[in-house]
C-alpha positions in Angstrom: 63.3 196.5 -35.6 61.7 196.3 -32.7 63.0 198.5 -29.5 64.1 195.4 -27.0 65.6 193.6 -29.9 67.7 197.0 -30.7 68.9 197.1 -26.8 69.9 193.6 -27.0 71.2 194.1 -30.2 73.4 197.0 -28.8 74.7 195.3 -26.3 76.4 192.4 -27.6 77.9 195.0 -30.0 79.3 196.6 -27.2 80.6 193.5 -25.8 82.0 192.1 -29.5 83.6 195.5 -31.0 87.1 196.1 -30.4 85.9 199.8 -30.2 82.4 201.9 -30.0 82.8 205.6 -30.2 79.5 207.3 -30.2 79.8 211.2 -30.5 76.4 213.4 -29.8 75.1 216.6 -31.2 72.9 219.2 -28.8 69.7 220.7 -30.0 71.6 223.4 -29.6 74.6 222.9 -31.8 71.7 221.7 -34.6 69.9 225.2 -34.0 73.3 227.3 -34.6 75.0 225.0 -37.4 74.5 223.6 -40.6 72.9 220.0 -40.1 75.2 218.4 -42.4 78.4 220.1 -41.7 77.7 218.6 -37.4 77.1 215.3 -38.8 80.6 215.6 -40.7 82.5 217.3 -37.9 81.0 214.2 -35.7 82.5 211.5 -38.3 85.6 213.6 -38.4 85.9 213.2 -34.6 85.0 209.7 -34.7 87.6 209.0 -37.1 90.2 210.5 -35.0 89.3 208.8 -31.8 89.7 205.3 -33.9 93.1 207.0 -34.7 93.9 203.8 -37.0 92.0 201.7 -38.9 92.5 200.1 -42.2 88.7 201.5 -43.9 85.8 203.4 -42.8 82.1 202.6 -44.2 80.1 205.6 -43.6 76.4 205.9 -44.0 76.5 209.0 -46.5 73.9 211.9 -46.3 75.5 213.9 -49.4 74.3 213.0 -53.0 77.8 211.6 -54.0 81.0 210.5 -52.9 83.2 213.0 -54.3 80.7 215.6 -52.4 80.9 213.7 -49.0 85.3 213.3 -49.5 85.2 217.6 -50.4 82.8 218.0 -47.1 85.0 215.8 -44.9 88.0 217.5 -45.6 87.2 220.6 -44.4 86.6 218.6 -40.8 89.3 215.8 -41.4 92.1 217.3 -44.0 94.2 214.0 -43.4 92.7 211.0 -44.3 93.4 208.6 -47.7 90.3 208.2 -49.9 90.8 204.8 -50.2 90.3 204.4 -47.0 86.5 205.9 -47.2 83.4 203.9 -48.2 80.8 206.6 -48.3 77.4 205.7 -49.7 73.7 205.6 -49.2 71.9 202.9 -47.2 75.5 201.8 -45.8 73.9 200.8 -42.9 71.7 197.4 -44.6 74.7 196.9 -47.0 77.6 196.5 -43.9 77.3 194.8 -41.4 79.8 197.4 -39.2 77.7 200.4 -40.1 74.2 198.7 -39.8 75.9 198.0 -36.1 76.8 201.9 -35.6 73.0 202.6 -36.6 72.5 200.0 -34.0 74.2 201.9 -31.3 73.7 205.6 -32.5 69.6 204.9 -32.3 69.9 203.0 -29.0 71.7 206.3 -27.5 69.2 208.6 -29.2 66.3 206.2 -27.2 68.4 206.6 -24.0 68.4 210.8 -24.2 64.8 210.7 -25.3 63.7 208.2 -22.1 65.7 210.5 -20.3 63.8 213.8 -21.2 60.4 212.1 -20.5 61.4 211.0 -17.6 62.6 214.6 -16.7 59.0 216.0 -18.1 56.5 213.3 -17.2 55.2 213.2 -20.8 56.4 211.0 -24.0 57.9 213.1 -26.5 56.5 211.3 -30.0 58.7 209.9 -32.5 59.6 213.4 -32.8 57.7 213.9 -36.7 55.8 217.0 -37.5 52.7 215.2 -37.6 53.2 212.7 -34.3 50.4 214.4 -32.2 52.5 213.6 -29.0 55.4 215.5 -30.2 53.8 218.8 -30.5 51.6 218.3 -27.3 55.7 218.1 -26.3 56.5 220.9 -27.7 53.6 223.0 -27.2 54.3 222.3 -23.1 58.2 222.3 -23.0 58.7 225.2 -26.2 61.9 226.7 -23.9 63.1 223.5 -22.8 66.8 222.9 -23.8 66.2 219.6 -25.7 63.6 221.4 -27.7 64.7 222.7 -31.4 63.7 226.3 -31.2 65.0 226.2 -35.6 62.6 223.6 -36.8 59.7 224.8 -38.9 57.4 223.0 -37.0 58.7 224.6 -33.9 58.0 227.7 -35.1 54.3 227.1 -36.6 53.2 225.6 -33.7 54.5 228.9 -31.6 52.8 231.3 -34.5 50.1 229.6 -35.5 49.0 227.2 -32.7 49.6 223.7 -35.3 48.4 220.3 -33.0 50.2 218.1 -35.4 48.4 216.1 -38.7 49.0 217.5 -41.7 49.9 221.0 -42.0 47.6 222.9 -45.1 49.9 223.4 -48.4 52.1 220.5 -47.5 
């Protein structure tokens, strides 16, 4: 989907939803936590801002349900499972949760415009192999946004990587 069509998009969710909670994670809570257990304690925050609501449809990143329910409860102990939809590619089979991908990657654009604004130079589409993100990354490597974790962060420190495919991979 194209980028304007996403921001118009956004908007008239934000105008049409009763509610829109969006919840970020840092760069640095992703470099001192597990990846999934952020994204769960973010949906377990969500859910309890929403307080009630009769189901929620969840764009799963664990390999089943039962694994995404036993992760969630160790974030959101109170919750009834039938009140959880958790599955892949939630986000093209509802409508509410293709909307929440709507918003979360319109917010994501906004913090990234932000940081190139703040550096004078486009980040990429932040891939190993996007050319412009580690030209980023080899000019900002102690700027806060920048993922000081990620194996590409760290070949490109050691072993001076300009993007493209990395040998072995």
């Amino acid at each position: 989907m194209w980028k304007t069509t996403r921001e118009k998009l956004a908007e008239k969710i934000k105008q049409n939803a009763v509610k829109v909670i969006v919840e970020k994670i840092s760069p640095k809570e992703m470099m001192d936590n597990n990846l999934n257990d952020l994204e769960m304690k973010a949906v377990a925050k969500i859910m309890a801002k929403a307080s009630q609501f009769d189901i929620a449809i969840i764009d799963s990143f664990e390999h089943s349900r039962e694994a995404f329910l036993n992760r969630l409860k160790k974030f959101y102990p109170v919750f009834n499972e039938n009140q959880i939809i958790a599955e892949h590619n939630a986000d093209k089979n509802y409508t509410v949760t293709g909307a929440a991908s709507i918003i979360a990657k319109t917010e994501s654009e906004k913090e990234i415009k932000a940081i190139e604004e703040e550096t004078g130079m486009s980040t990429g589409g932040g891939a190993p192999c996007d050319r412009k993100t580690v030209a980023w990354v080899k000019a900002h490597p102690h700027h806060p946004m920048t993922r000081k974790k990620w194996i590409t962060y760290k070949r490109i420190m050691e072993e001076g990587y300009s993007g493209g495919k990395i040998k072995g991979e």
